[in-house]
N, C-alpha and C positions, 0 to 999 in steps of 0.2 A: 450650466444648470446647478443649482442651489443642492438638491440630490446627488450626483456624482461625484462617488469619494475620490478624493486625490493618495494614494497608495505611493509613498516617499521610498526611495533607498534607507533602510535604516544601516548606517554605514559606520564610520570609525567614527566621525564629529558629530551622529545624531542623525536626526531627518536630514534627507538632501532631496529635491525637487528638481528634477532631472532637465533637461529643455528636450531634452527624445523621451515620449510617452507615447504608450500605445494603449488604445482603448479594452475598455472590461465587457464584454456586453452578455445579456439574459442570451435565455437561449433563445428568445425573439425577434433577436437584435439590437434590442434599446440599449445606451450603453448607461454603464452602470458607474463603473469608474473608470479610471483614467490611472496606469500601472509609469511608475517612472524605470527607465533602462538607465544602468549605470554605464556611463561610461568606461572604456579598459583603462585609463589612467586609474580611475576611483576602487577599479577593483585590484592591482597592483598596489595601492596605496593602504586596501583594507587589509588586502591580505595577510604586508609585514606588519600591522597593527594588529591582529591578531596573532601573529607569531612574535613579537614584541611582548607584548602582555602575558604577566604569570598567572598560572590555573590558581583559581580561588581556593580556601580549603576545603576537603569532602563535605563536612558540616554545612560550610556555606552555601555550598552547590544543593547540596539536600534539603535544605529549607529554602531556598529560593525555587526549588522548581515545584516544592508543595504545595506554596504559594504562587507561582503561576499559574499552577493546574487550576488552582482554586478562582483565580481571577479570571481565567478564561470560558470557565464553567459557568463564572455567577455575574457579572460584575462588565460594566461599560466598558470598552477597551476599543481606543483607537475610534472614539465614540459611537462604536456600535454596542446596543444590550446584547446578551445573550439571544432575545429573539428574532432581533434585528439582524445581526449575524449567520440565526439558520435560514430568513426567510433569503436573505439576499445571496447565499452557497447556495441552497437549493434552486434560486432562480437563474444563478448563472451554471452549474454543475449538469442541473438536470435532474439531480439524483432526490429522490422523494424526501420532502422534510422529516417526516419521521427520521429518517439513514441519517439523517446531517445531526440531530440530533443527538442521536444517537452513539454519534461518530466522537460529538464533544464529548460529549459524559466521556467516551475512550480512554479522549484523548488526555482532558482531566487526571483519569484515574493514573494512566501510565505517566504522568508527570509527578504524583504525588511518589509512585511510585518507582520512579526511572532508577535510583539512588540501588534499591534493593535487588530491582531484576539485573542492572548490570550487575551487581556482583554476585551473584549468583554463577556468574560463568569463572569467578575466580579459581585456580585449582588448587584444592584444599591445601596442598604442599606448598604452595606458594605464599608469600609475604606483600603487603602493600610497603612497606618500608624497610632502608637498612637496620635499621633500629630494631623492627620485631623481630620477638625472640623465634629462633627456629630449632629444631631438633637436634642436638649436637653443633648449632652453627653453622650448621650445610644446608640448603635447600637453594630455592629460587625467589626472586623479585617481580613481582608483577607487573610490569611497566609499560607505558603507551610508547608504539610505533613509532610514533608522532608529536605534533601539538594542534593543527590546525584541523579539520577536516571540512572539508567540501561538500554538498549536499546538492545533487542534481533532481529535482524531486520532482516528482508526477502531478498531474491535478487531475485524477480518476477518482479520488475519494481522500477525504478530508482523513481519515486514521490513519492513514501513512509516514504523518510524521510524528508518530511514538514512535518510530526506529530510534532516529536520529537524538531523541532524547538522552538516549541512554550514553552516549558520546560526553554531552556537559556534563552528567553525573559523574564520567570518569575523568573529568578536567580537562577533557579537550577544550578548545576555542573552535568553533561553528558558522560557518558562514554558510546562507539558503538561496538558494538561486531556487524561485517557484515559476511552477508552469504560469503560462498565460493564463491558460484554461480558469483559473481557479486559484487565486492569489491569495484572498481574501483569508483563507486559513493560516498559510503559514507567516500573511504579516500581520494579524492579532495573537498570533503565535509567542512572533518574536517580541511583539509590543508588550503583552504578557510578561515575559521572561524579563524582559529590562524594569519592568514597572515594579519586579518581586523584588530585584537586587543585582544582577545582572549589568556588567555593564556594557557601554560600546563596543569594546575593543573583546568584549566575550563571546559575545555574538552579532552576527548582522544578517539582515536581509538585501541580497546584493539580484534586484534581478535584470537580466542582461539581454543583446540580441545572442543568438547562437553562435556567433564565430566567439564574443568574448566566452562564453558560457567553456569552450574548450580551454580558454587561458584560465579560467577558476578553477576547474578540475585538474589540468595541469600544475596551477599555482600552488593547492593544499599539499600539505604531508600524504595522505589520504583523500579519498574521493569515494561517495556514495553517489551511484547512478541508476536513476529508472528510467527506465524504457524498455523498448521492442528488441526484437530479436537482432534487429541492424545495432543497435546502442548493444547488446550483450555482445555480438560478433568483434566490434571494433574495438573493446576495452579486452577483448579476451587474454589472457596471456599475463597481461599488466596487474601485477601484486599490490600497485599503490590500489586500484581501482576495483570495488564491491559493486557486481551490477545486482539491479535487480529486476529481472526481466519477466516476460510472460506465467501466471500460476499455472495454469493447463490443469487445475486442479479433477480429481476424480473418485468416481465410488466403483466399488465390487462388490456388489449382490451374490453373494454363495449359494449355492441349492436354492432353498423355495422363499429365501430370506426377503424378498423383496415386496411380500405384501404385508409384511409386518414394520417393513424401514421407510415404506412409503414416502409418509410424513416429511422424514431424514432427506429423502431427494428433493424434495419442493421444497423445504427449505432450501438447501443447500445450493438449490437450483434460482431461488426467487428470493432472497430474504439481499439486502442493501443493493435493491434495482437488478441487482443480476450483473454488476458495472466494476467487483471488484476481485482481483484476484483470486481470493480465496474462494469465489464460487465453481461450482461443479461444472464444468466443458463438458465431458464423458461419465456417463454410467455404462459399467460393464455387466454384464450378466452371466450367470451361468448355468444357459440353459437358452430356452428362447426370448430374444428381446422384447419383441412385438407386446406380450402381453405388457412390461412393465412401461413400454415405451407410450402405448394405446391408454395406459391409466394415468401416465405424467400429462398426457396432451389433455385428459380429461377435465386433471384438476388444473392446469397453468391458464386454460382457455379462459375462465373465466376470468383472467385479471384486467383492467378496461384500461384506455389511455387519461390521464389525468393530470391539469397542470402540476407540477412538481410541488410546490407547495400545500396543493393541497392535503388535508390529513386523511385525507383514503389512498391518493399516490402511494402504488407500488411500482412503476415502472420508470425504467428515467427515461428523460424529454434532452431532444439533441434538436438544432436548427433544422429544417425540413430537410436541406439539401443534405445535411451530414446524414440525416436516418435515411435517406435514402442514396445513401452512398454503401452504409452499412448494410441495407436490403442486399443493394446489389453483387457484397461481396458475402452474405449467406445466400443467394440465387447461385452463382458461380460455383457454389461449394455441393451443390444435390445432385449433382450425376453421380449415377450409381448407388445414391440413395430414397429410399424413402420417407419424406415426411409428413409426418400425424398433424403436425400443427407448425401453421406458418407456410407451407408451401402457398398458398395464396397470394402471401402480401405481410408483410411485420409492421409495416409504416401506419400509423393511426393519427392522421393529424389534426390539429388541437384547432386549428381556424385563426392563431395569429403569427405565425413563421415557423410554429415548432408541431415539433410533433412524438410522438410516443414511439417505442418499442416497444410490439408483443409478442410474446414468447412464442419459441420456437422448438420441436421436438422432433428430433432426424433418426432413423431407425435406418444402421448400414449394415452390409453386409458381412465383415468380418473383424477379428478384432484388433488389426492390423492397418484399418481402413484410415486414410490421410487425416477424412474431416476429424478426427478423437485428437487432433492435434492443434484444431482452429478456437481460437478464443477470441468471443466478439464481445462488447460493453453493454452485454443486456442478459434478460434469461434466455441463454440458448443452449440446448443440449444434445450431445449426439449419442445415440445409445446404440451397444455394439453387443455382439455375442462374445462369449471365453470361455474357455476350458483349460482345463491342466495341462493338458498340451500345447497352449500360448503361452503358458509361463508367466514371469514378470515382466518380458520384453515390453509390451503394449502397455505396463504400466510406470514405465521409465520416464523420468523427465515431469516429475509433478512436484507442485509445492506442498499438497496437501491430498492424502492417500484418506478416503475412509474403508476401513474393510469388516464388513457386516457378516457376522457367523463362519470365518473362515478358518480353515482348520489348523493347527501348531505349524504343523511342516512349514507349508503354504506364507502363513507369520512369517516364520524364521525369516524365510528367503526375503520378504518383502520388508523387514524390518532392517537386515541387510544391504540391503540396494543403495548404495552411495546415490542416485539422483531422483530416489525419493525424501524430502526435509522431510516431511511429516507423516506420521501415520498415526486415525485415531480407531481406536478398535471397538468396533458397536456402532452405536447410532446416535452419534456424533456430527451434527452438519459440517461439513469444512468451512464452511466460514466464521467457524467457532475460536475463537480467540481470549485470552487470560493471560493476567503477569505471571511471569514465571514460564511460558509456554514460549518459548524460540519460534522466533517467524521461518528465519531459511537459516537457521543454525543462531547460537548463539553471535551477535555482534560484537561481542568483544575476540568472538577466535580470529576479528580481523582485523578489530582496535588494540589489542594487549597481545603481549608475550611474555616470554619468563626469560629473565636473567638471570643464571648462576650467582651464589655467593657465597663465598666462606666467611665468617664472623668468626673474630677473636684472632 
């Protein structure tokens, strides 16, 4: 079919066209492209090519990923337009074109800007070079781990790979292993990146079956990994390897705050399909849930199923059998709870293989309760009671904290809590994102350290 893109290795010699390819398809099933695996000879071979090759200078790196940014944003790439690009992520993601959009503009931005946010994490005391001058000749050197790094990357949502930008700014060399799911991003990505200035051996798109997928992460200096709680569990312990696993992201509604932040949860709850980390899992209350749980089911109900492209899609579109795979593991999840919206049925389906998520709003019994720990790829939300007397405990283990009118003390401790990354104070959606704003800590406190120096 004259339509279906062929999606090459971008490897150490350029395109490579694999003779193992495994199909791309809409959430319908139509396929769309056709993904080439590289073989583990070829990823072996990219590897030392990449650790072979010298990091270009910062300048270089700064103006070629500007200029990527800008290519990917505006401009044919890998011969897809700009719109061509969001129609066909949206078609195979699921995730409403608006999100996919939107997603670019992101991703654009944090390439123009990768240069600036990594260094940001530099510590003021610290040197890029032996050369600069430092304070009496004593201080530290700011230097990479490594040189290569590994990128094990999700295909939940096209923004995810402005992490990994920040790595080329600091002259690593990058090789991408993308999901099946959702290719299409990060090999106009990397096609981007080589078209600015970039070359082979500086970055690639390497993607593979799963058993190679553990010799690339093995292979780099470093390795960045997303996934599930299994992929967090099995890399745990291992310093070369950065997972990044489930957001379980959440809110605290203090006293009578929640019919003033309303808005604040239904975004946070529904804004990029409800399919990506940074959305809200758990609102906490404190005081009775039901009312605020009884007004989120109010306002989500109205959202309709809708093919993904289209420009009123708010929800995202999964193959029939997957959304009702997903039903059935938010069914499993309602004993011993109550739900406002969704206990019915979530599944909406479209009439040609796919079908829609609609929101869902679970009102449990304490704020302790398992489901405030379940994070599904749509808007689903469980909403619990709290008091002072829970403490932080129940808000342990989040990627993104918002906490709405809550008192100094209360702060302190929660700004405290080593397994909260984020906390935004007010009303703030969590899915709210800006350079300069660390996703799960700054990425360089796992790419850079400081070396000692005396000068003179």
């Amino acid at each position: 079919m004259s339509d279906v893109l062929e999606l090459d290795v971008l490897g150490p010699g350029g395109r490579y066209r694999a003779h193992r390819r495994t199909p791309v398809t809409e959430v319908t099933g139509v396929r769309v492209a056709e993904l080439s695996l590289a073989p583990g000879i070829l990823v072996h071979r990219a590897l030392g090519a990449l650790r072979a090759a010298g990091a270009p200078s910062p300048s270089r790196r700064a103006e070629a990923l500007r200029e990527a940014g800008q290519r990917f944003a505006d401009e044919v790439v890998a011969g897809l337009s700009p719109e061509a690009y969001a129609t066909r992520v949206s078609r195979v993601s699921g995730l409403p074109i608006s999100t996919v959009r939107s997603a670019a503009r992101a991703l654009a931005l944090a390439a123009g800007l990768a240069h600036r946010t990594a260094y940001a994490g530099r510590p003021h005391a610290a040197a890029e070079h032996w050369k600069d001058p430092l304070p009496g000749g004593r201080g530290a050197l700011w230097i990479r781990r490594g040189e290569v790094l590994c990128v094990n990357a999700p295909g939940n949502h096209p923004a995810v790979h402005a992490g990994w930008l920040e790595a080329l700014a600091l002259g690593y060399r990058v090789a991408v292993r993308p999901s099946r799911r959702e290719p299409l991003t990060p090999h106009r990505l990397v096609t981007a990146l080589r078209d600015a200035g970039f070359r082979d051996d500086e970055v690639m798109l390497l993607p593979t079956e799963h058993a190679v997928a553990d010799d690339l992460v093995r292979g780099g200096d470093l390795a960045l990994v997303y996934g599930g709680d299994d992929a967090v569990r099995r890399h745990r312990g291992d310093p070369r390897v950065l997972t990044q696993g489930p957001g379980r992201s959440k809110i605290l509604l203090h006293g009578d705050s929640w019919r003033t932040a309303l808005d604040t949860v239904v975004d946070s709850v529904a804004a990029e399909g409800g399919a990506a980390c940074v959305n809200t899992t758990a609102v906490f209350v404190d005081g009775d849930p039901a009312p605020v749980a009884e007004a989120l089911a109010e306002r989500l109900s109205s959202l309709r199923g809708l093919p993904p492209e289209d420009e009123k899609a708010r929800l995202p579109v999964y193959p029939t059998a997957t959304a009702r795979a997903l039903e059935a593991r938010f069914t499993t999840s309602l004993r011993d709870a109550r739900p406002w919206l969704g206990g019915q049925g979530i599944v909406e389906e479209l009439g040609d293989g796919s079908a829609a998520l609609r929101p869902s709003v679970v009102q449990v019994s304490h704020a302790h309760a398992p489901q405030t720990a379940v994070e599904l790829p749509y808007p689903c939300v469980w909403v619990a009671p709290w008091s002072a007397k829970d403490g932080t405990g129940p808000l342990r283990n989040t990627l993104v904290l918002t906490a709405v009118d809550c008192p100094d003390p209360l702060l302190d401790r929660l700004a405290a809590e080593p397994t909260i990354s984020n906390i935004y104070l007010g009303r703030h959606p969590t899915h709210h994102q800006e350079p300069g704003i660390p996703h799960d800590g700054y990425l360089t406190d796992f790419l850079m350290r400081g070396k000692g120096i005396i000068q003179g």
